[in-house]
N, C-alpha and C positions, 0 to 999 in steps of 0.2 A: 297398745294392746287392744284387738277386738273380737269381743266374743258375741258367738249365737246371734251374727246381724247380716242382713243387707242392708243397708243403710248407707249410702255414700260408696258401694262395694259394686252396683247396677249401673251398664249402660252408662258408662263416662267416656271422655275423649279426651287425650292429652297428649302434648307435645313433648316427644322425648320419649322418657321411661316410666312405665310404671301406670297403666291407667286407669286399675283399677285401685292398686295399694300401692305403698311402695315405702319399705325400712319398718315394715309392721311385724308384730307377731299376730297372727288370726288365728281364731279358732274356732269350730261349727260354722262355718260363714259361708254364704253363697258370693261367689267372686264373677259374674257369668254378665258377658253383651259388653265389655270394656274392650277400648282401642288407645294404642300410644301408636304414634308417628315415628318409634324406632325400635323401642324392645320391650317385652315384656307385658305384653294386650292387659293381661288380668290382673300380675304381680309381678316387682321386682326388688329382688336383694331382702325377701321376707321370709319370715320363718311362717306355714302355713300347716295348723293342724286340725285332720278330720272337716278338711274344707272340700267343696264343691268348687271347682275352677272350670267355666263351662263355657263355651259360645266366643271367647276372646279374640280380640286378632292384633296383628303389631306389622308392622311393612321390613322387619329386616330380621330379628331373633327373636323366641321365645312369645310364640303367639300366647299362650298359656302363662307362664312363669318365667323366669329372668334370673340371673343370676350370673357374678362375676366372678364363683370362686367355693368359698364356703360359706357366701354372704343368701343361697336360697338353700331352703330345705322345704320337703314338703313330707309329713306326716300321716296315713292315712288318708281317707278320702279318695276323690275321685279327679282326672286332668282330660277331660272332656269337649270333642266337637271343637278346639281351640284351632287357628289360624296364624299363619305367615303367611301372606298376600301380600308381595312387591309389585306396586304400578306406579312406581315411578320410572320414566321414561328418559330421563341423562341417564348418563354413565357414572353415576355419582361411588366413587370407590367402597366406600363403609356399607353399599345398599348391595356388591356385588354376589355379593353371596347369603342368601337367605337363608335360614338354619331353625329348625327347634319349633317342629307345628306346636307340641304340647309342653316342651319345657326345652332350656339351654342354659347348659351348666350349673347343673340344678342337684340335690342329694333326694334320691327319691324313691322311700319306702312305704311299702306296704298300698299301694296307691293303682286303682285301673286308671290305665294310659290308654286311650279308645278315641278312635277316629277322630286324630286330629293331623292335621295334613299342612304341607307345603306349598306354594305353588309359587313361581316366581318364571312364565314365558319369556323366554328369551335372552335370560343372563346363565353365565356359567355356573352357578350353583341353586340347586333347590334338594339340601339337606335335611335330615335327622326329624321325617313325619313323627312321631312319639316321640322323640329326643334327641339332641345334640349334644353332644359334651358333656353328658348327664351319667350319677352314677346309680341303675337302679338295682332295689333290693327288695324284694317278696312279689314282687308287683306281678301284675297282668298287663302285658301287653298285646293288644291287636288293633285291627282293621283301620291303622295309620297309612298315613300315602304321605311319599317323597319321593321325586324323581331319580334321587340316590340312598339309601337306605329309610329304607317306609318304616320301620319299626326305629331304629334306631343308628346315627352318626357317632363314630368315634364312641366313649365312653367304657363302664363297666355296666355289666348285667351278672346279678349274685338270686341264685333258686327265683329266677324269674319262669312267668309259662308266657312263651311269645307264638301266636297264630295270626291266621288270616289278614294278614297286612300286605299291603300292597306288594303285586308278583314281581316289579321292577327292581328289586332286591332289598333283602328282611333286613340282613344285618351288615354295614357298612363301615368297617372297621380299620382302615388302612391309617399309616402313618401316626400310630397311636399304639401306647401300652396299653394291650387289651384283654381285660378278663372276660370270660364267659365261663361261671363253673356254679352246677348245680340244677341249672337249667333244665326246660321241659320246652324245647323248639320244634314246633310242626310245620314241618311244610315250604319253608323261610329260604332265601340265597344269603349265603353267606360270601364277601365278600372282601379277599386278605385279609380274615381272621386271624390275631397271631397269637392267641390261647386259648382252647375251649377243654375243659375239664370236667370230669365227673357230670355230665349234662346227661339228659336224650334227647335225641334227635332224631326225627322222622321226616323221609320226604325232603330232603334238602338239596339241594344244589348247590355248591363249591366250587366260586373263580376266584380269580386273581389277576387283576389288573395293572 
């Protein structure tokens, strides 16, 4: 358990998972300038509450937060400016699809999701700028970038307000049980969405691929 620290939480590097934490509970903690060499930049597989997760990056999932399941949750607070940056240059399979600027696979309330991006030239996937696989609830999301859903990959969104996120499409939805209900979406492309309920929506654009 750590509470009310940076300490050990700043600008680390680590092979693997997890660079900044990783199987912790945090709590008030600044998590911000960590990098892991596969998932997870700031945290993975940790319960994080009322934390600051800022500046992180990871070269394949979850530049921000990490998560395998029900093993990340994040509690309040803030998932910030975090990065996916793939440069590595094989074809190396597990690296083929990079996913999750600001979290991946992650339970995520109450929480601003803000400008944290993907970017991975030249491979076939550069997913889920705010989130991949992620299930978010109360939250804020915007001004996230991925070159397939900028706001968010696969996942649920429950009375989220999603804006100004990258035009290259907000919500990316396909091949996945997907809620969207309660919501306040401005502006966003919505992308083989296959439920959206009780939401507003303004300003949208609607394909399917």
């Amino acid at each position: 358990v750590v509470d009310n620290s940076t300490t050990g939480l700043v600008n680390n590097i680590y092979t693997g998972i997890g660079g900044g934490v990783r199987s912790v509970t945090a709590t008030n903690c600044l998590i911000a300038g960590n990098y892991a060499s596969y998932a997870g930049g700031g945290a993975a597989r940790s319960t994080l509450v009322d934390c600051v997760i800022s500046n992180n990056s990871a070269q394949c999932l979850g530049g921000g937060v990490y998560g395998t399941g029900s093993d990340a949750v994040v509690l309040g607070g803030k998932i910030v400016k975090n990065k996916v940056e793939n440069l590595r240059t094989e074809n190396v399979s597990d690296f083929k699809k990079s996913s999750g600027g600001g979290c991946y696979l992650a339970t995520v309330s109450n929480v601003l999701v803000s400008g944290n991006a993907v970017f991975d030239p030249g491979r076939e996937g550069r997913y889920g700028g705010g989130g991949a696989q992620c299930e978010f609830i109360d939250c804020e999301i915007a001004y996230n970038y991925a070159q397939i859903g900028a706001s968010a990959y696969k996942g649920k969104m429950t009375r989220c307000y999603v804006h100004d996120n990258a035009t290259n499409g907000g919500l990316y939805l396909i091949d996945s049980v997907v809620d969207v209900d309660g919501c306040d979406i401005v502006g966003q492309t919505f992308n083989s969405c296959q439920r959206i309920a009780n939401s507003r929506i303004h300003g949208f654009d609607v394909r399917s691929y």
